[in-house]
N, CA, C and O atoms as a CHARMM CRD file, in Angstrom:
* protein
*
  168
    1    1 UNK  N     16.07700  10.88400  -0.68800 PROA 1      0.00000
    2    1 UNK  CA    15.45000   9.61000  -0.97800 PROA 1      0.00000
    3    1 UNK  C     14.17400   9.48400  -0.14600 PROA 1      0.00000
    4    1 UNK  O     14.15500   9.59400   1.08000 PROA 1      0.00000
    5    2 UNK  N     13.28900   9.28500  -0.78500 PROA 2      0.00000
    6    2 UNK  CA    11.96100   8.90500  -0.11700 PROA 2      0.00000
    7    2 UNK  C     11.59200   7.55700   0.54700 PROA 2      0.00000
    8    2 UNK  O     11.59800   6.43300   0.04500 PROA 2      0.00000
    9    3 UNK  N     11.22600   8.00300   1.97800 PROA 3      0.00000
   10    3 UNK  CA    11.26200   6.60500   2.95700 PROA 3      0.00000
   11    3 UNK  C      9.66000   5.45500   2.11500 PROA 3      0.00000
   12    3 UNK  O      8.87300   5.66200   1.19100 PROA 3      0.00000
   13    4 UNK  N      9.87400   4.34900   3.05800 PROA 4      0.00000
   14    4 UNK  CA     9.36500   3.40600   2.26800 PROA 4      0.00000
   15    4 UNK  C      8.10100   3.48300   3.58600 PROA 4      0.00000
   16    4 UNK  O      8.33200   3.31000   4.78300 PROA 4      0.00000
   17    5 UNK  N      6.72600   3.79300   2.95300 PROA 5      0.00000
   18    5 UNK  CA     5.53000   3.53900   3.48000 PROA 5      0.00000
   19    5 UNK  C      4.66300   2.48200   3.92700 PROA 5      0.00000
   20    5 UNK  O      4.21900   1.91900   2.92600 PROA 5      0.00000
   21    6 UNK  N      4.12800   1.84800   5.21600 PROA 6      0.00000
   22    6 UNK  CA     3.51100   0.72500   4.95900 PROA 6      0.00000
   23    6 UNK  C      1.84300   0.64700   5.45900 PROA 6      0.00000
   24    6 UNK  O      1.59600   1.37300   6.42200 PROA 6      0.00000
   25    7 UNK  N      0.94900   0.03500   5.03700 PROA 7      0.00000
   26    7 UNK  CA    -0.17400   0.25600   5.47600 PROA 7      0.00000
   27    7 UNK  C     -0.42800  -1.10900   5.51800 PROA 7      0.00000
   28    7 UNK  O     -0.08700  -1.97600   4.71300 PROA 7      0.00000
   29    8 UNK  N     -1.05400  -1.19900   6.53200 PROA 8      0.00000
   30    8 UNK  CA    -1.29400  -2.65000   7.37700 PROA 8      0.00000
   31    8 UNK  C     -2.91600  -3.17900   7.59000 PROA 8      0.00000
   32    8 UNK  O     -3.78800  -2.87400   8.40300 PROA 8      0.00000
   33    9 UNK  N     -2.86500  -4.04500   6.53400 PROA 9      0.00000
   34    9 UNK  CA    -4.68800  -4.27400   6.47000 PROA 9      0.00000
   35    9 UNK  C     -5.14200  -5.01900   7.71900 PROA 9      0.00000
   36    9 UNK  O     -4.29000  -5.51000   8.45900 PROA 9      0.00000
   37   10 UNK  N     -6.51100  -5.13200   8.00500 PROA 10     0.00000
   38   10 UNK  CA    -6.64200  -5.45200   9.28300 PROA 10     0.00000
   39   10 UNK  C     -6.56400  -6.31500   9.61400 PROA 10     0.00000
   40   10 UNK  O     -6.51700  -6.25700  10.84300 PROA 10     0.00000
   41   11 UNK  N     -6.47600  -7.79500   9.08000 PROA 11     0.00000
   42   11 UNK  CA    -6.16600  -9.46900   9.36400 PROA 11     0.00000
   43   11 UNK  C     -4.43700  -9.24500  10.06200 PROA 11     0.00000
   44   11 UNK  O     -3.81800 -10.25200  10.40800 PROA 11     0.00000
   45   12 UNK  N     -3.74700  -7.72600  10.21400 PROA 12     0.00000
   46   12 UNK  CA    -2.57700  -7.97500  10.74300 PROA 12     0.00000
   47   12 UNK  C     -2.65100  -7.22000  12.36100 PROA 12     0.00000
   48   12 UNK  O     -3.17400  -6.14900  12.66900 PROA 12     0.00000
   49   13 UNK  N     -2.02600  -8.07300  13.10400 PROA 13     0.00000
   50   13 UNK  CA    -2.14300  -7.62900  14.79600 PROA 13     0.00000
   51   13 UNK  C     -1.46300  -6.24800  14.53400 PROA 13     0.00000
   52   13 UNK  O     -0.49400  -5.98100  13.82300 PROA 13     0.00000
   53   14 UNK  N     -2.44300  -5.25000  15.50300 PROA 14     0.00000
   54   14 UNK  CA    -1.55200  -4.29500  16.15800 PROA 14     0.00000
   55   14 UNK  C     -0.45900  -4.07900  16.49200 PROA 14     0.00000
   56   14 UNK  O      0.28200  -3.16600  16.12600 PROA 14     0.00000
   57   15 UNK  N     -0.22300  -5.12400  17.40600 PROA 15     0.00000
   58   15 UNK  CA     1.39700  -5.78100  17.95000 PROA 15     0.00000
   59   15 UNK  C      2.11200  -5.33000  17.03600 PROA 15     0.00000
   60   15 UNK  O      2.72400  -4.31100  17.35700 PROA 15     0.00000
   61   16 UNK  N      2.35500  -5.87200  15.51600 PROA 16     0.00000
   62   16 UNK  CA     2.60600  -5.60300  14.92900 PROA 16     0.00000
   63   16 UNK  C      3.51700  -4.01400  14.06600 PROA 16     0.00000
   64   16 UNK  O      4.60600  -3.52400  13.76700 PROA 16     0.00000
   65   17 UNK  N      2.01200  -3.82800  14.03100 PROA 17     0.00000
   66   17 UNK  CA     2.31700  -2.12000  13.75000 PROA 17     0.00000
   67   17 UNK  C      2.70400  -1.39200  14.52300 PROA 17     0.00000
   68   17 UNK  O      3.34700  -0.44800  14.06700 PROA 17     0.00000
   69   18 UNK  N      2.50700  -1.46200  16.09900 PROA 18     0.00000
   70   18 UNK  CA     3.68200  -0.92000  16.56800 PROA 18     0.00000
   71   18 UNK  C      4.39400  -1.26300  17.14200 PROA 18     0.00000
   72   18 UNK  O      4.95500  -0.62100  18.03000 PROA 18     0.00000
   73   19 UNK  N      4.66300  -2.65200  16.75700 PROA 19     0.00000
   74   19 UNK  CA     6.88300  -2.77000  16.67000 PROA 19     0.00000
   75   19 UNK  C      7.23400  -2.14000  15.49700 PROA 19     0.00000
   76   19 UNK  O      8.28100  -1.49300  15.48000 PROA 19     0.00000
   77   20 UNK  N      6.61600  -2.20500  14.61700 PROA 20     0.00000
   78   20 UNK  CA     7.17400  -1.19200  13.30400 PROA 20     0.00000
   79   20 UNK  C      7.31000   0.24000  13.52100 PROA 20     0.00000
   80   20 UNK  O      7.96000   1.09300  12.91700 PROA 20     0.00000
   81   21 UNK  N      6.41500   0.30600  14.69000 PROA 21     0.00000
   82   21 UNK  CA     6.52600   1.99300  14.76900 PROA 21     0.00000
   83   21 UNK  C      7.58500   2.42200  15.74800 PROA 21     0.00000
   84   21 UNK  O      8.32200   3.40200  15.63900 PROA 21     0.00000
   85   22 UNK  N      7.55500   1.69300  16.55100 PROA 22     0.00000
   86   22 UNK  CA     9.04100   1.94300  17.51100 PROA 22     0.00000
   87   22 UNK  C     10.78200   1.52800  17.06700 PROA 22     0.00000
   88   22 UNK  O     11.78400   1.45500  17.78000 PROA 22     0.00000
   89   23 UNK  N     10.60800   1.33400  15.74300 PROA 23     0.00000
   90   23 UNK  CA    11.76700   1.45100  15.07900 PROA 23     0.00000
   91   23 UNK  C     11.78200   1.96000  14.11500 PROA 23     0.00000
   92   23 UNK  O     12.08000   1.54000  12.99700 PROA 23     0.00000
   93   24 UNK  N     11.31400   3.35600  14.60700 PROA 24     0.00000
   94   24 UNK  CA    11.16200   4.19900  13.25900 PROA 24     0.00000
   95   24 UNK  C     10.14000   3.85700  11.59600 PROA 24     0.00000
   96   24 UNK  O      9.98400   4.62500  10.64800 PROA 24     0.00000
   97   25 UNK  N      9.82800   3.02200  11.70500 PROA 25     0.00000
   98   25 UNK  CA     8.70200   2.35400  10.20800 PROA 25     0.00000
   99   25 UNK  C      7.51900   2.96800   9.91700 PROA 25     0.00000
  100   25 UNK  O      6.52200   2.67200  10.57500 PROA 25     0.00000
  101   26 UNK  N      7.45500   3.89300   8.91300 PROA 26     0.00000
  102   26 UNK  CA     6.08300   4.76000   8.88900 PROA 26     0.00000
  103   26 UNK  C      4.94300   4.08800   8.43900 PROA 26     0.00000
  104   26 UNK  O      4.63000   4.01800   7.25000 PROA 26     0.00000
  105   27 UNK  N      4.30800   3.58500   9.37400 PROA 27     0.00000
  106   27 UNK  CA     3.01800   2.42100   8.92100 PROA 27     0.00000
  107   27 UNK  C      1.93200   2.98300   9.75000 PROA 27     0.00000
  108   27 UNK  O      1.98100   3.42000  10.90000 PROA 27     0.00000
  109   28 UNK  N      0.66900   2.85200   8.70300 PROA 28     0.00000
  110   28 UNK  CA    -0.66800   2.98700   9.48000 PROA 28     0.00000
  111   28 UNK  C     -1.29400   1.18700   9.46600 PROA 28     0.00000
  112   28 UNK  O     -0.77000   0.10000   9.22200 PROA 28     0.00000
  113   29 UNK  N     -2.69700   1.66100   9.87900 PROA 29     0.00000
  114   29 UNK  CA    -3.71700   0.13300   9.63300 PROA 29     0.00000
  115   29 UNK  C     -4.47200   0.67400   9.46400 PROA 29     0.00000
  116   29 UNK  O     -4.55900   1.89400   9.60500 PROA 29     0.00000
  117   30 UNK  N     -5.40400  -0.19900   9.04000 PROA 30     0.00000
  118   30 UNK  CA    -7.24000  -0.17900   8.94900 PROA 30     0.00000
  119   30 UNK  C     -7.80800   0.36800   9.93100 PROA 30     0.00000
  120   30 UNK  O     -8.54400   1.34600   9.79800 PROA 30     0.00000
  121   31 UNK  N     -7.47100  -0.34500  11.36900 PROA 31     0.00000
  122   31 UNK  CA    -8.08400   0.16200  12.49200 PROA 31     0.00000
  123   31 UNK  C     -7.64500   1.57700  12.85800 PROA 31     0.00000
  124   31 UNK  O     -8.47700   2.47200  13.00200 PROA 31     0.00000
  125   32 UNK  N     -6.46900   1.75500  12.99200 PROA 32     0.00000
  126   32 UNK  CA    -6.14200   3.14600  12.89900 PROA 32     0.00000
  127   32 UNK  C     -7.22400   4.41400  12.05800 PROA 32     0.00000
  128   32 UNK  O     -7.90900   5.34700  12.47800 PROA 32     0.00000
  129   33 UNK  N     -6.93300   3.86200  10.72000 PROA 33     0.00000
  130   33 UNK  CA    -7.97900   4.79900   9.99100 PROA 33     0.00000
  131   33 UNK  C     -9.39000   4.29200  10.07900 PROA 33     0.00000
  132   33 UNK  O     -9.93500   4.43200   8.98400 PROA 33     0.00000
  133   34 UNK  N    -10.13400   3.78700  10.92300 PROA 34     0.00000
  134   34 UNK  CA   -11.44200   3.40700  10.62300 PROA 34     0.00000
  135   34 UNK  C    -12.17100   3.08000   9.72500 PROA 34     0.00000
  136   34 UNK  O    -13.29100   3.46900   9.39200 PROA 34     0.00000
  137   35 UNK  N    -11.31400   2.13800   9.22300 PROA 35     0.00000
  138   35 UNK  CA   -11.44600   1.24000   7.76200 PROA 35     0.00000
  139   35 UNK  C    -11.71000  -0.18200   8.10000 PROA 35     0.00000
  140   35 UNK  O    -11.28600  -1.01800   7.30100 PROA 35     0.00000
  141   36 UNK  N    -12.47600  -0.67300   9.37800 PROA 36     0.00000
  142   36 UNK  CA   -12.31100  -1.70300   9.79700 PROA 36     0.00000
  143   36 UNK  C    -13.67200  -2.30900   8.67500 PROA 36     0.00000
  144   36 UNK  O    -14.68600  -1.62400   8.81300 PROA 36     0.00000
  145   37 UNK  N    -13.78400  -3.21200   7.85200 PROA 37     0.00000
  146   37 UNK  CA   -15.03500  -3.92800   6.88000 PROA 37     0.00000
  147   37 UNK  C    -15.55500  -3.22300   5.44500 PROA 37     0.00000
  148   37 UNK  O    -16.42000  -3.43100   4.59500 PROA 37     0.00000
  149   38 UNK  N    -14.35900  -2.14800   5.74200 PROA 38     0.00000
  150   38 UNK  CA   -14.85300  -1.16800   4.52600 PROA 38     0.00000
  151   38 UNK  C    -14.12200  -1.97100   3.07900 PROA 38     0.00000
  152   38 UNK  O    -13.18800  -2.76700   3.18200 PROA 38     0.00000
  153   39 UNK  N    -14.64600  -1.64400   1.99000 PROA 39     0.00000
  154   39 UNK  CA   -14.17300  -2.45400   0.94300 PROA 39     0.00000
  155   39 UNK  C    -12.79100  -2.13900   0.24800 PROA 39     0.00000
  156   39 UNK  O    -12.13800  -1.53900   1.10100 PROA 39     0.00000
  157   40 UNK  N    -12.22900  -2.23300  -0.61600 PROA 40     0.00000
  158   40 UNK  CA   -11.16400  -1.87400  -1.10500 PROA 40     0.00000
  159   40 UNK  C    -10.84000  -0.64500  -2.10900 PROA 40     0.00000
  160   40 UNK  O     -9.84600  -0.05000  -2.52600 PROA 40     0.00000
  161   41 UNK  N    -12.10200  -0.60900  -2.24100 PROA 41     0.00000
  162   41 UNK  CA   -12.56400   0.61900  -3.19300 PROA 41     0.00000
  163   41 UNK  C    -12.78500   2.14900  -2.34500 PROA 41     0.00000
  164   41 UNK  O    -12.41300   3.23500  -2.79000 PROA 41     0.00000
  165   42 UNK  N    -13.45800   1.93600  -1.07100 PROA 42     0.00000
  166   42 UNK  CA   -13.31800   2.92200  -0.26600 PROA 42     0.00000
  167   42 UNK  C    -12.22000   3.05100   0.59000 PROA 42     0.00000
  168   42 UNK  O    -12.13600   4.01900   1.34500 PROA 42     0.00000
């Protein structure tokens, strides 16, 4: 079974993403990928 992915746009705290990540939750963000103002299309 394939785990459930999450990607975290940037209006959401860090904090956030990694409490998700310290219980195992495979999530990136925007800031992570240097997607911080970029549009939705890129």
């Amino acid at each position: 079974m394939n785990k459930i992915k999450f990607h975290l746009d940037e209006n959401v705290t860090l904090a956030i993403a990694n409490g998700l990540k310290r219980r195992g939750i495979d999530v990136t963000s925007t800031p992570e990928q240097e997607m911080i103002g970029k549009s939705d299309e890129q």
